[in-house]
N, C-alpha and C positions, 0 to 999 in steps of 0.2 A: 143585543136582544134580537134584531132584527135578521141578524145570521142563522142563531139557534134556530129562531122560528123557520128560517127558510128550510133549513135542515131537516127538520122534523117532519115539514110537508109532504120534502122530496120522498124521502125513508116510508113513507106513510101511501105516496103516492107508487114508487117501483115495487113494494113488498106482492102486493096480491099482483100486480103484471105480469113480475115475475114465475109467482108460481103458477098464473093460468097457461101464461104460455108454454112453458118447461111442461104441464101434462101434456097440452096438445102437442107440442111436438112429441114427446114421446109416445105418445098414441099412433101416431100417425108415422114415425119413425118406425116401428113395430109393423105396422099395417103395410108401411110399402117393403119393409127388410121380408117380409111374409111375403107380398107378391114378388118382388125379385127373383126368390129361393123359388118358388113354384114356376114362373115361366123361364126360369133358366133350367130345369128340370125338365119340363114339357121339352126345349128348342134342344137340349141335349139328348131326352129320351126318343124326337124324333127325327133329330140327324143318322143317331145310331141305328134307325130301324130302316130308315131312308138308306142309310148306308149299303147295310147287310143285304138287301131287295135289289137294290142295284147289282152287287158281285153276285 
């Protein structure tokens, strides 16, 4: 008896931790893959222009 119960707690206790954390990181996964993309954009669009200005 004293198993089952514990079991039940634990299931009961990781279900919602689980899913809160899995949004935020996905939020925030999303939020930084989105900044990445854009300042590696920006450092490549102005090497390139930095480049060209130089020759």
């Amino acid at each position: 008896m004293s198993q089952s119960r514990r079991n039940r707690r634990k299931k009961k206790v990781q279900k919602p931790a689980k899913n809160k954390i899995s949004k935020k990181d996905k939020t925030k996964g999303i939020i930084a893959l989105v900044l990445l993309v854009i300042a590696a954009f920006l450092l490549y669009f102005f090497m390139l222009k930095g480049n060209i200005q130089k020759h």
